[in-house]
C-alpha positions, 0 to 999 in steps of 0.5 A: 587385174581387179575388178575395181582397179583404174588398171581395168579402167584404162584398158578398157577405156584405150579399147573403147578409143581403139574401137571408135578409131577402128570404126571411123578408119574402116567405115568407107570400106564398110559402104555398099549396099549388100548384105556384106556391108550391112553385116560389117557396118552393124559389127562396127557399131555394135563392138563400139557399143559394147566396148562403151557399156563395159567401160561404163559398167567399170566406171560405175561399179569402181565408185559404188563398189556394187561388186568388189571382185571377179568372184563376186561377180562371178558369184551374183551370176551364178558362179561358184567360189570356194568358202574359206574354213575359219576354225577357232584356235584350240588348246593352250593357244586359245586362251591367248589375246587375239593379235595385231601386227602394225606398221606405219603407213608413211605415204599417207597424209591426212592434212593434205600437207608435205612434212606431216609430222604424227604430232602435228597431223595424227598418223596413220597406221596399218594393222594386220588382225588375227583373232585368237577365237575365231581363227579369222584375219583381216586387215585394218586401217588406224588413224591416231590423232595427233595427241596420241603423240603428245607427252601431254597425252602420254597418259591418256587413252583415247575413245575408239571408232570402230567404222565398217564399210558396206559390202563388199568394199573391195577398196581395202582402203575405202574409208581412206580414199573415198570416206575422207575419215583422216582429213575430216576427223583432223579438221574437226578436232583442229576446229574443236568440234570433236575431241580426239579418239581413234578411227579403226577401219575396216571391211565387213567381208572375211571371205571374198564373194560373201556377205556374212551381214557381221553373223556367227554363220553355223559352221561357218565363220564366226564373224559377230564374234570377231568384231566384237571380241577379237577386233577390240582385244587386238587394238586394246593391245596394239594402242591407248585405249579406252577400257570400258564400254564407254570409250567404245563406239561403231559406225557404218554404211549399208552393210556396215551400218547394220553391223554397226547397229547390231554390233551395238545392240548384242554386245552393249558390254563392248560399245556403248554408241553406234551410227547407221549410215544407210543401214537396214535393220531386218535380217537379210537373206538373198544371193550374196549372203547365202544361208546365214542361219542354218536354216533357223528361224531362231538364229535369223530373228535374233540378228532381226533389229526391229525383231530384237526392239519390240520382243527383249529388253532394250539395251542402255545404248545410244544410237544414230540413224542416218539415212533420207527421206526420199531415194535410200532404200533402206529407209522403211526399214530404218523407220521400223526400227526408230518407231521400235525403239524405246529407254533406256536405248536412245535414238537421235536421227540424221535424216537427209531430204533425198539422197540415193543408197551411194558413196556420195550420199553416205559421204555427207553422213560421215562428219556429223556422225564423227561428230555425234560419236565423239559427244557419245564417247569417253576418253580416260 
């Protein structure tokens, strides 16, 4: 049962019930006045107590996803996990494409409508990666408008969003469920506020109970590279799409939104735009990352944003910084970074009054940055 599913949830909510009935059903034959009854009264109360906190807990973490798994948790209380190998392909195999395989997800609807019809709402696809160079796998979800399906597009290849979500994300289908990504790029295009492009999302966790902050870890899997080469070429040749860096953008939040800014910054021959929803800008290292870097101050300052800005030439990109004023602790580092900035990389700001470091937050960044990527991008 995972951590984060309403399997969890329900049983511990019928446990919290059963404990609050078990207490009010037991509670006169706790009475009395020694210590006995004492002592059972205080069980009582404290098995209600901790039934309650857990099921709080549950809840809390079930929507902000502070922890994805068992061995995440595990992990940040000082448990150990195992760390999957990612050897590159070697020989013959290396030099091929990186591959995707895709299967239609028919029970997904992004109007919110029955007979949904590809042509009509767009369509929604599931698309199993492999990269050829970094041996890594990871699922992703394709949301393809409704023109991709049009013979008056059949000619046409469409910009793509490549959207990473925050760590851990164990919510395989968070951009879906919770970021809303078909219903409102569907009622913007409907509306004529976007032009049609592709939504490739993803998780930024290839290996359960690490944040690898989208890094190249020395010995360790190459994730940068999966994102930037492995992941483009598999949906380049699973679908329509742009093929120059101008028809290639990302976005993202907390985590994600720095891969998405660093993506952008270290491989402007693939993309072209990005938005940082909430996203730092400084090389972390804490718990769930581990030793990234191999110990190198180098390797760690090269994925330092801020570092990149005011030290080598700035890369001919644009970039939106969405975050707030009050209550997103990533903030400081976001104004390091605009502050930092200078041509030819270009840098517009999204910025709410107040808002906390959570879905809900990051949930009113998601349109307008669907929106500015599709002024920033290019169909061919």
């Amino acid at each position: 049962m995972g951590l984060t599913s309403s399997g969890l949830l329900a049983v511990l909510s019928l446990l919290t019930a059963a404990c609050l009935a078990g207490t009010v059903w037991l509670w006169p034959r706790a009475a009395g006045g020694g210590a006995r009854a004492v002592a059972s009264r205080a069980a009582l109360l404290a098995g209600c107590q901790v039934a309650v906190l857990l099921t709080l807990l549950a809840s809390v973490n079930a929507y902000y996803l502070f922890y994805g798994s068992w061995r995440d948790l595990l992990s940040a209380a000082g448990g150990t996990s195992t760390q999957a190998q990612h050897p590159p392909p070697s020989g013959a195999g290396a030099a091929a494409a990186s591959q995707a395989v895709r299967k239609v997800r028919s029970d997904l609807d992004p109007g919110g409508k029955g007979g949904r019809t590809a042509a009509r709402d767009g369509q929604v696809e599931h698309l199993d990666i492999r990269g050829i160079r970094t041996g890594i796998s990871a699922e992703a979800y394709v949301y393809l408008p409704p023109q991709y399906f049009q013979p008056a597009y059949a000619a046409r290849r469409f910009p793509v969003v490549l959207l990473i979500a925050g760590y851990p994300a164990a919510d395989r289908m968070v951009w879906i469920d919770k970021g809303h990504i078909p219903e409102d790029a569907a009622k913007a295009l409907a509306a004529g506020r976007i032009q049609p492009m592709i939504y490739v999302m993803m998780r930024p966790t290839v290996e359960e109970g690490w944040d690898t902050e989208c890094a190249d870890v020395p010995g360790g899997p190459q994730v940068e590279t999966f994102f930037a080469q492995d992941v483009p070429e598999a949906v380049s040749g699973a679908y329509r799409t742009a093929r120059t860096r101008t028809g290639w953008g990302l976005a993202g939040y907390s985590t994600g939104g720095f891969c998405a800014a660093k993506l952008l910054l270290l491989h402007s021959d693939r993309f072209s735009a990005a938005a940082s929803m909430a996203g730092h800008f400084d090389a972390l290292l804490d718990r769930t990352t581990r030793e990234l870097y191999g110990g190198s101050k180098q390797i760690r300052r090269s994925s330092d944003l801020v570092w990149r800005l005011r030290n080598l030439p700035q890369p001919p990109v644009a970039v939106l910084v969405a975050s707030a004023d009050v209550g997103e602790k990533t903030y400081p580092s976001a104004q390091r970074f605009m502050r930092a900035a200078r041509p030819p990389l270009v840098v517009d700001k999204l910025l709410l009054p107040t808002g906390g470091h959570n879905f809900k937050t990051f949930r009113k960044y998601i349109p307008p940055s669907i929106a500015w990527l599709s002024a920033h991008l290019k169909g061919e």
